[in-house]
Structures are given as structure tokens and as C-alpha cells.
N, C-alpha and C positions, 0 to 999 in steps of 0.2 A: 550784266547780261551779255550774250553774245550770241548773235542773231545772223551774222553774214560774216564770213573770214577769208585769209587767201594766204595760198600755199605755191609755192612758187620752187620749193629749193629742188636741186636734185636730185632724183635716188641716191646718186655716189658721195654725195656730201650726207646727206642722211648715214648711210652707213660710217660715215667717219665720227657723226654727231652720236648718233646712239649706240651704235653697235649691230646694226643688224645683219644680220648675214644672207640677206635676199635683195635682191635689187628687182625693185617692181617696176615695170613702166605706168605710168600715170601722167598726163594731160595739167599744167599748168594751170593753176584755177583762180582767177582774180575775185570771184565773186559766188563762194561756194554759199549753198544756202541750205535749208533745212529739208531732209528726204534726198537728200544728193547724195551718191557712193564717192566717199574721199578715203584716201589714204589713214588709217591708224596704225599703230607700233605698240606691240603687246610681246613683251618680253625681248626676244632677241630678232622678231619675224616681223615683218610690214604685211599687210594687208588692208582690202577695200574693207569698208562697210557703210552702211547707210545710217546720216545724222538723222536723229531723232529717235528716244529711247522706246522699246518694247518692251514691256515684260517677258521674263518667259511663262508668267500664268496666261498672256495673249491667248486668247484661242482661236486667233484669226489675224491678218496683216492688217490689223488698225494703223489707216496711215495718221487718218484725223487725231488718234490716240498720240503716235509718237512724235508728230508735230508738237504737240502740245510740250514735250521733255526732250526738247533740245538742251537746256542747261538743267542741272540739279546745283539745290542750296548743298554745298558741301558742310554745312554744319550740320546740317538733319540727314545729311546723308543715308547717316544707319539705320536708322527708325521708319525713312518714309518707304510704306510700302511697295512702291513701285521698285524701290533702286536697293534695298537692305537686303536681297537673297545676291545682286551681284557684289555690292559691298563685304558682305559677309563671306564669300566665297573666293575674294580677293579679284575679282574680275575685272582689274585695273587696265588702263592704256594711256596713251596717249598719245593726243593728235596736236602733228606738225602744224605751225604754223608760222607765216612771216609777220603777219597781221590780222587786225579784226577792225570792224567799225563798230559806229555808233551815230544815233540820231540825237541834235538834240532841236527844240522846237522854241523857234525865239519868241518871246512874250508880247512882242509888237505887232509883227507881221504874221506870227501865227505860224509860219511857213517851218520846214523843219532843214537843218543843215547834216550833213552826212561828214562824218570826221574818221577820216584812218589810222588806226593807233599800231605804232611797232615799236620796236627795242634799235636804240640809234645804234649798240654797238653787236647785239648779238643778231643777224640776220635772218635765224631759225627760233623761232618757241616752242617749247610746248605746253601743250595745255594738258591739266589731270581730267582726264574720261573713265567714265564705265561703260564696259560692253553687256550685252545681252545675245544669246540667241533664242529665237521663238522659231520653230520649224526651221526652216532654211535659210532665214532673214536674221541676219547678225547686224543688230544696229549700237550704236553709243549716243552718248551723251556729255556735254562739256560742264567741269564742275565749276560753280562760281563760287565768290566770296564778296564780301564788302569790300567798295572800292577805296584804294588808298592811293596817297600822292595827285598827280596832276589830272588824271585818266577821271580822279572822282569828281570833276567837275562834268563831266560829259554825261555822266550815269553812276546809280549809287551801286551797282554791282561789277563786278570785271571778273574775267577768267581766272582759274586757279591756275599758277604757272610753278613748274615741276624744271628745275635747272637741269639741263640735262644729263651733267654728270651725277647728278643724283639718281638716275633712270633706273638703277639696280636696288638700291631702299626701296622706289614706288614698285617695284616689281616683288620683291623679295622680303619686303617686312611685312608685318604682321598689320594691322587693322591702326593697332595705336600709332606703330610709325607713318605710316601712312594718312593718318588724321593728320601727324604733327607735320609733315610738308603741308599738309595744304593748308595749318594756319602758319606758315611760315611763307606760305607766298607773301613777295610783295613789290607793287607794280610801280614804285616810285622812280625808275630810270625810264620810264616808257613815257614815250611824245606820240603829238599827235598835229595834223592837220587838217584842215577842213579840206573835200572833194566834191566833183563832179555831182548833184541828185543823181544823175543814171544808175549810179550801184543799185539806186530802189529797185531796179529791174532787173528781175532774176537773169533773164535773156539777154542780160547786157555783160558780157565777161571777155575787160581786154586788160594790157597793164595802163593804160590810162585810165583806170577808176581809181587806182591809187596816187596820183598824181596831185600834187598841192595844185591847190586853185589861183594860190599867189605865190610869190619870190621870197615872201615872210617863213623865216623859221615857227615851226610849230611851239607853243607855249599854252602854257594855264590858263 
């Protein structure tokens, strides 16, 4: 699952990573979270849209609705009715990222620890999204997968991660290419450390939430 992330890079680096030929301004975001306008990349163009999925059968801005579809299972993808008319239609994206957390909640004390997960060598991720638009409101959603490597001890699901010289297959292939990245993700180089509680608060967004709590390198 992925529930809060942070995007930090660029636009100019962005366009060196993907290829996009638009430089947007957009606000550094330590602690994006669901119903928030972040940065997506759909094709060769960056644009806002707002996390949390809508259908286009929406007949209204259900926010309570697209909260609910911040991630989709990328194995039911096609099937589940909410998300198979943008699957089928190719309505792919994807959203930058340097990182994401995760809670996990200790068996003793009950209390939950906040852990920031990124890639030690590649700086930018991305992650495989689908878009939607419902009226004037274009949102997405981030696809998961079962978690693999170190990341599956924190939680049993993790993002689907799209390399991003691959960006032109998830754009440009057909439904089956596009299955086969995302069971090709896999999160075995990503680390992680434990951080700050404050991330739990939405209104709390600086780069010290990403900050290791200790001088310990992150591990399993």
C-alpha cells in the first residue's frame, strides 16, 4: 500500500529522466497525501492531478469515493470495475516519486513507527498509475503489488515501480505489455528507515520527515 509519498526532484531533472517536454512549476512535497494535486507524467507531458481515483461513471466529485482508491491491486486491475474502462483504454501514467512510507505498529507497545522507503541509488521513482477524468476533475491512482525483498517486512503490499527507461513500453504497449512491467516490478534494492510520527500529519510537510531518527543505516 502507499498511503503518503514525497517528491522532491526537479522539473529539469524530470525532463532528463522521462522525457517530457514541459517544465511545470510545482512546490516540493515531503508529505503528499490523498486528495492532494501532485505532479503526474502521461506520456511525454507532466501535469497536476488530484490522488485518489474517480471513475468516469462518477456522477458527482465523490471525494469520500476517491479516497477510498488511492492504490489499485494491479493484478485485478482489468476486471475491477472501477479502474478496467481506464485500463482498457490505456489511461496509464505515472507518478514521480523519491519516496514513500509506511506504518508499522509494534506488538508490545501497541504504538505505530513511521518508516521512509527509497531507492539508495536511483533518486527519482516511479510509480505505475491510472488516470481518470470525471467532469473537470482528473484524478489517478497508484498500482500496488505484493511486497518483495526488504520493503515486505514493513507491509505486504508496495508500489508497482515502472524503471524509467521503460516509460515508452508503459505508454505505448498494449494492455499485455503493460500487465508484464508491472509483474516485473521488483523492490529488492529499496531501503528503508524509521522517521519522525509527525509525517502522520498531513499539515506537517518539511524535508525533516524524511530524516532517519538514528545514525543506523536502514535494514530489514
Amino acid at each position: 500500500m502507499c498511503g503518503r509519498y514525497a517528491f522532491f526532484t526537479p522539473p529539469a531533472k524530470l525532463k532528463d529522466l522521462f522525457g517530457t517536454d514541459n517544465l511545470s512549476n510545482f512546490p516540493a512535497r515531503y508529505n503528499a497525501a490523498p486528495l492532494q494535486q501532485m505532479p503526474v507524467i502521461i506520456r511525454h507531458r507532466m501535469g497536476m492531478a488530484r490522488w485518489g481515483f474517480l471513475p468516469g461513471w462518477a456522477r458527482e466529485d465523490d471525494k469520500a469515493l476517491a479516497a477510498k482508491m488511492i492504490n489499485a491491486r494491479s493484478e485485478t486491475v482489468a476486471e475491477k470495475a472501477s479502474f478496467r474502462e481506464s485500463w482498457a483504454k490505456g489511461r496509464r501514467c505515472l507518478v514521480p516519486a523519491n519516496g514513500f512510507y509506511e506504518w508499522v505498529k509494534d506488538q508490545q507497545s501497541g504504538q505505530k513507527q513511521a518508516y521512509y522507503i527509497s531507492h539508495p541509488a536511483r533518486d527519482c521513482m516511479a510509480f505505475a498509475g491510472l488516470w481518470s477524468k470525471a467532469g473537470d476533475v482528473v484524478t489517478y491512482t497508484i498500482l500496488t503489488k505484493d511486497a518483495d525483498g526488504p520493503v515486505a517486512a514493513l507491509h505486504h503490499r508496495s508500489p508497482v515501480l515502472i524503471d524509467p527507461a521503460r516509460a515508452a513500453d508503459w505508454f505505448n504497449g498494449d494492455a499485455c505489455v503493460a500487465m508484464d512491467l508491472a509483474r516485473q516490478s521488483r523492490a529488492h534494492d529499496l531501503v528503508f528507515h524509521p522517521v519522525d510520527g509527525k509525517v502522520g500529519k498531513v499539515a506537517n510537510d518539511s524535508e525533516d520527515l524524511i530524516m532517519p531518527l538514528t545514525a543506523h543505516p536502514s535494514a530489514a
